[in-house]
C-alpha distance (Angstrom), angle and dihedral (degrees) to the residues before:
residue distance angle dihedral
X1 . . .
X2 3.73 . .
X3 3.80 112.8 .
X4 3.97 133.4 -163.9
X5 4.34 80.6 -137.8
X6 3.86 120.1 -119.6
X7 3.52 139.1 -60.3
X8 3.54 124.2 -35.8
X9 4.16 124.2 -96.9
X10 3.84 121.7 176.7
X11 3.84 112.3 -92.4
X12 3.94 89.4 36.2
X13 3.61 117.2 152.8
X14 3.87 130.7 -157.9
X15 4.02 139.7 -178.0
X16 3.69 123.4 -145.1
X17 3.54 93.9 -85.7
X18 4.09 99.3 47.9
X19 3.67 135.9 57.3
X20 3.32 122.3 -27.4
X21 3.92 93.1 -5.2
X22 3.86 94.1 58.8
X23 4.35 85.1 65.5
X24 3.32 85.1 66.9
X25 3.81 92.0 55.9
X26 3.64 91.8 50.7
X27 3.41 91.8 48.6
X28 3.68 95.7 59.4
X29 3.96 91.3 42.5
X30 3.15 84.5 59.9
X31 3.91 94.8 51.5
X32 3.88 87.9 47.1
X33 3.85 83.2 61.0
X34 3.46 98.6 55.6
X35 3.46 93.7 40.7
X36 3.37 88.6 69.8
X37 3.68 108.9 62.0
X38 3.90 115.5 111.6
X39 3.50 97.0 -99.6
X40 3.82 103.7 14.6
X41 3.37 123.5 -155.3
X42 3.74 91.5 -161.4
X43 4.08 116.3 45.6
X44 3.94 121.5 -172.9
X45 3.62 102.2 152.2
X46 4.11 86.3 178.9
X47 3.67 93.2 60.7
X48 4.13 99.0 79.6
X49 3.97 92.8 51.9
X50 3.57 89.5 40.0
X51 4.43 92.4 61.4
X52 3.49 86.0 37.2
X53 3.94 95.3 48.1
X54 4.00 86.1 47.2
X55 3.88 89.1 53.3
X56 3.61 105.7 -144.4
X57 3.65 107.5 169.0
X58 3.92 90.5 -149.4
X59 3.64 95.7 47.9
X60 3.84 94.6 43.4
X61 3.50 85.7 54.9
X62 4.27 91.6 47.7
X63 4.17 83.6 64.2
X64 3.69 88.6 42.7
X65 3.41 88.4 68.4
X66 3.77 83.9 -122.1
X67 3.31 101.3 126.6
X68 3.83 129.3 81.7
X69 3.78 98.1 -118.1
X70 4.01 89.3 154.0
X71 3.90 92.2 47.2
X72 3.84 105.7 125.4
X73 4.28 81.1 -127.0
X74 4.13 86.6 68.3
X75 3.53 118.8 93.0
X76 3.88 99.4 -135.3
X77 3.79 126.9 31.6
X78 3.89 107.5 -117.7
X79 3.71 85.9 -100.9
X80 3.64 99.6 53.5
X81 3.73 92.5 46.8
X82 4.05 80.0 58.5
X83 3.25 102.5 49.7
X84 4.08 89.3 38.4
X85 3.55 85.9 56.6
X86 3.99 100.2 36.5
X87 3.87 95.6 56.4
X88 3.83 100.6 41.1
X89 4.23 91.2 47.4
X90 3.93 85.2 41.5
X91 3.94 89.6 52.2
X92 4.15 92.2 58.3
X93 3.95 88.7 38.9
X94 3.55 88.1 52.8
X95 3.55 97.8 41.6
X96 4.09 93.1 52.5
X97 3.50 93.7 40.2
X98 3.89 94.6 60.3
X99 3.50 90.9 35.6
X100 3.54 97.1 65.9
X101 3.77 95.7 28.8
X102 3.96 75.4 65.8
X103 3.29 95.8 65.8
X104 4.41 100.4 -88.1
X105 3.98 101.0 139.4
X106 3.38 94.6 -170.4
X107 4.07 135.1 50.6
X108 3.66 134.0 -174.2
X109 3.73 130.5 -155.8
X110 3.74 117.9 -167.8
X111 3.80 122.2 -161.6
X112 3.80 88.8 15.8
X113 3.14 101.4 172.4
X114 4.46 113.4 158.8
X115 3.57 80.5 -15.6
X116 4.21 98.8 137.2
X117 3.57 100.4 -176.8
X118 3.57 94.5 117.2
X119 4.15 81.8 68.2
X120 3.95 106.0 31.3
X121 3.99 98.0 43.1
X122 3.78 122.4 94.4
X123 4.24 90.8 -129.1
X124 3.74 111.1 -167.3
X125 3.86 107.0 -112.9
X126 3.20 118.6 -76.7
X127 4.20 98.0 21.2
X128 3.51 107.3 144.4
X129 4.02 110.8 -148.7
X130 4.00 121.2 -151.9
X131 3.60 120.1 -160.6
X132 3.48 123.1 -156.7
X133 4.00 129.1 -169.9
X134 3.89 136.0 98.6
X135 3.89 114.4 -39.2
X136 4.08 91.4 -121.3
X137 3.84 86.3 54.3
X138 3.69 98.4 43.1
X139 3.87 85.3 44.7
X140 4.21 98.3 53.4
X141 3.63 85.9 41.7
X142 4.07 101.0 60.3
X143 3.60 81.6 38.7
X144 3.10 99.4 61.0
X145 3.82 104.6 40.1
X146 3.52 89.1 49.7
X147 3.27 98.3 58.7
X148 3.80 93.8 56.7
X149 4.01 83.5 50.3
X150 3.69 102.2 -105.2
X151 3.85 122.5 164.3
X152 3.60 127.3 -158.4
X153 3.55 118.1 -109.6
X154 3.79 98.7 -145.5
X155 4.14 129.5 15.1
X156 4.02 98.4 -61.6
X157 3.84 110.0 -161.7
X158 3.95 112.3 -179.8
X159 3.69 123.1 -139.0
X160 3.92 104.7 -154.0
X161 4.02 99.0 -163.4
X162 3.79 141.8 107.1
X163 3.83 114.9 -104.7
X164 4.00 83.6 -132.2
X165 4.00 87.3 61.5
X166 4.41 128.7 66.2
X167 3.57 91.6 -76.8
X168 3.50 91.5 153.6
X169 3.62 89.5 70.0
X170 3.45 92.2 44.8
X171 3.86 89.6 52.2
X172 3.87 89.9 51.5
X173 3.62 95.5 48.6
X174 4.13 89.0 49.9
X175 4.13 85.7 61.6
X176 3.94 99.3 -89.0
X177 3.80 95.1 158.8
X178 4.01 106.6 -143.3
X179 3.87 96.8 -162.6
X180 3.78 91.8 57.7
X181 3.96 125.0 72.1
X182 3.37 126.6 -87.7
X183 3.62 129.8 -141.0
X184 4.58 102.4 -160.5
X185 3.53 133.5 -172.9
X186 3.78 127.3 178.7
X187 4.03 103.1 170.5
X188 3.63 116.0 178.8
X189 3.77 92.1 4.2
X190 3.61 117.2 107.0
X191 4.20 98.1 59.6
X192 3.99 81.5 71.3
X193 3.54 104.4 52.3
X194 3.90 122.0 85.4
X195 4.01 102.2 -115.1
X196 3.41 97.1 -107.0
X197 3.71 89.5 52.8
X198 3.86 91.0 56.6
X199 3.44 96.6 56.4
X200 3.93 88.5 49.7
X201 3.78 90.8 50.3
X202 3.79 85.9 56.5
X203 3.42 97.2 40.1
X204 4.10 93.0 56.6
X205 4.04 85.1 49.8
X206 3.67 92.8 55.4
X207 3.79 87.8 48.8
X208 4.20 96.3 52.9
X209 3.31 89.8 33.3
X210 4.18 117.2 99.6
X211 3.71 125.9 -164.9
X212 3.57 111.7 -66.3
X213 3.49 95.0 34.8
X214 4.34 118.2 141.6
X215 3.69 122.4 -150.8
X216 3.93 121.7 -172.5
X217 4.36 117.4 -166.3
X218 3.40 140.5 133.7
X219 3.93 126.7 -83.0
X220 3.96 114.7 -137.2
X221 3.70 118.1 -164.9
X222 3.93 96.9 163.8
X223 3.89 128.5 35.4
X224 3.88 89.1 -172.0
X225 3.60 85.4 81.1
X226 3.53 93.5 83.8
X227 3.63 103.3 43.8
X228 3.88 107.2 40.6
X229 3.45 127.8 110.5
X230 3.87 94.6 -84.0
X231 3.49 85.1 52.3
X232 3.91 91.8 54.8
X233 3.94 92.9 48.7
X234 4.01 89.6 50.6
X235 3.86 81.5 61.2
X236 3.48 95.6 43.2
X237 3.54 91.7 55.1
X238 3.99 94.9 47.8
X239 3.63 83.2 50.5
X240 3.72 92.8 65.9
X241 3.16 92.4 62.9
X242 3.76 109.5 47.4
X243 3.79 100.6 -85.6
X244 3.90 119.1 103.9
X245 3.51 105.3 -163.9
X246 4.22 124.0 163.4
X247 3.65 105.8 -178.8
X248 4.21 82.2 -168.9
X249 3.45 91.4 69.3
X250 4.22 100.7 41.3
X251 4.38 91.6 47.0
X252 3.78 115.3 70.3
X253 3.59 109.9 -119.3
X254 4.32 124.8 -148.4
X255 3.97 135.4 93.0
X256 3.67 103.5 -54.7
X257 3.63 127.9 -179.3
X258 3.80 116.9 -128.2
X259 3.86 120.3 -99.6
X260 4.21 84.0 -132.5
X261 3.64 91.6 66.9
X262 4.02 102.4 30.3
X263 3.35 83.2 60.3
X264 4.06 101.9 45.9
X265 3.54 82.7 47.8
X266 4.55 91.7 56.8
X267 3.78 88.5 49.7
X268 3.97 99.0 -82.9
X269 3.56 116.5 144.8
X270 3.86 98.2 -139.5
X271 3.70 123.8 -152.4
X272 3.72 118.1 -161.6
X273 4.40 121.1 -138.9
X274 3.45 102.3 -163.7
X275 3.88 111.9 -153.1
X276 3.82 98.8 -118.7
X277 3.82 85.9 52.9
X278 3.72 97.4 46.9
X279 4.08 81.1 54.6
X280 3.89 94.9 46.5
X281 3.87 84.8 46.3
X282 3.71 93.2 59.1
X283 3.80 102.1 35.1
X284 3.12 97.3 -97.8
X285 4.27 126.2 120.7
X286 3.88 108.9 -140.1
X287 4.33 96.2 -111.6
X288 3.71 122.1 -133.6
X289 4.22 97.5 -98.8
X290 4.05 117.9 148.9
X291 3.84 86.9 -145.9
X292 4.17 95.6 47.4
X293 3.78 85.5 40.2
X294 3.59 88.7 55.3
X295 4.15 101.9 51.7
X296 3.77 85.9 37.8
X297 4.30 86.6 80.1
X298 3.54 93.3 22.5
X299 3.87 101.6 52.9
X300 3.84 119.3 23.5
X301 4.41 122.3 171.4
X302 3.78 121.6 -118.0
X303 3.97 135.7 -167.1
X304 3.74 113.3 -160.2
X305 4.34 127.1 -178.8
X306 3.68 117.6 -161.3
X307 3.83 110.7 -134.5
């Protein structure tokens, strides 16, 4: 049985296909799913030979269509993980793509991970993109895209560094220019970072970031989320099928702040994206699911610009 691997412990590593690495691969199944409806609302044609390049006998098998996805046992319906997927990827698209059409020249995504923005977006000219995640991540990932042939869409410059280490410094030193504005993303980040860590990740974007800068995340306002007992039944149900996966023991738990008001309190104006909205925004209506209903309060998106 494939597993996720245990609990967390500072200094942990992972691959693409363990721990914390392997979200990343359901994450971008989960793109190639969407990507896939007739007239798609989301479209990341790398996703699908990014699973498969990972390997993941679970997720191979998601795209397979050899999974269950529709089994009453499954959290989400097919369709609601699509849409779920669809209007929270189409939120950071959005939010890059204006950014830069703004004017923003340069963009940085943090925990990047199969993330293939840096190839799918329409970047203004001369946008450079910085990618920042663990150097054996970074390193499959170019890899892999370019043996498939794909071409970067703006100037990508990878940042091969743990989040827990100076990567500011190593950002700098890869041409990150601190006096210029910065358009940030760090989706599906923050759940994996000790508390005090978040605050230090935000803390070392509000110090490289310059007036005018844009940063996109997510808000958490309840931890519990993750480890309830609809949060023990998702896992039960993975487990069926040959993937052990305990989101309790891959999320830092502990009183954290939330990003939303860390920032307001550095000097961010913070704007809130409430779920139902995000839905509304994207044609979508918000369906009646106890475990959407659930993340809905507990996790919320938020834009903020530093002035």
């Amino acid at each position: 049985m494939s597993s996720f691997g245990s609990a967390r412990t500072d200094g942990d590593s992972w691959d693409l296909a363990s721990s914390v690495g392997a979200t990343a691969t359901m994450v971008a199944a989960s793109r190639a799913l969407a990507s896939r409806e007739p007239d798609p609302l989301l479209d990341d044609r790398f996703a699908e030979p990014l699973v498969r390049a990972v390997g993941h006998p679970f997720f191979v098998r998601m795209l397979d269509g050899q999974i269950p996805l529709d089994s009453d046992e499954m959290p989400l319906t097919l369709q609601q993980r699509r849409e779920q997927i669809a209007a929270r990827t189409r939120f950071f698209d959005d939010f890059l793509t204006v950014a830069t059409s703004g004017g923003i020249r340069q963009a940085v995504i943090l925990a990047a991970g199969l993330d293939a923005r840096a190839y799918r977006l329409p970047w203004s000219a001369g946008t450079v993109v910085y990618e920042v995640d663990q150097p054996e991540v970074i390193a499959f990932k170019s890899d892999a895209l370019a043996r498939i042939g794909a071409e970067p869409t703006a100037e990508r410059r990878t940042v091969g560094i743990d989040l827990r280490d100076d990567w500011p410094k190593v950002l700098r030193d890869s041409g990150f220019d601190v006096t210029a504005p910065t358009a940030w993303i760090a989706e599906g980040l923050l759940p994996y970072l000790p508390p005090q860590a978040q605050d230090r990740l935000l803390d070392n974007i509000t110090a490289l970031s310059a007036p005018g800068s844009k940063l996109a995340t997510e808000n958490i306002t309840d931890m519990a989320v993750f480890t309830d007992e609809r949060a023990r039944a998702m896992r039960s149900a993975w487990r069926k099928h040959g993937l052990d996966i305990d989101v309790a023991e891959l999320v830092w738990q502990g009183e954290r702040q939330p990003a939303g008001q860390h920032l307001a309190a550095a000097g961010w104006a913070v704007t809130a994206h409430p779920t139902e909205q995000l839905y509304a925004d994207y044609g979508f209506t918000l369906p009646d699911n106890e475990l959407l209903r659930q993340f809905r309060h507990a996790i919320t998106y938020i834009s903020a610009e530093r002035s």
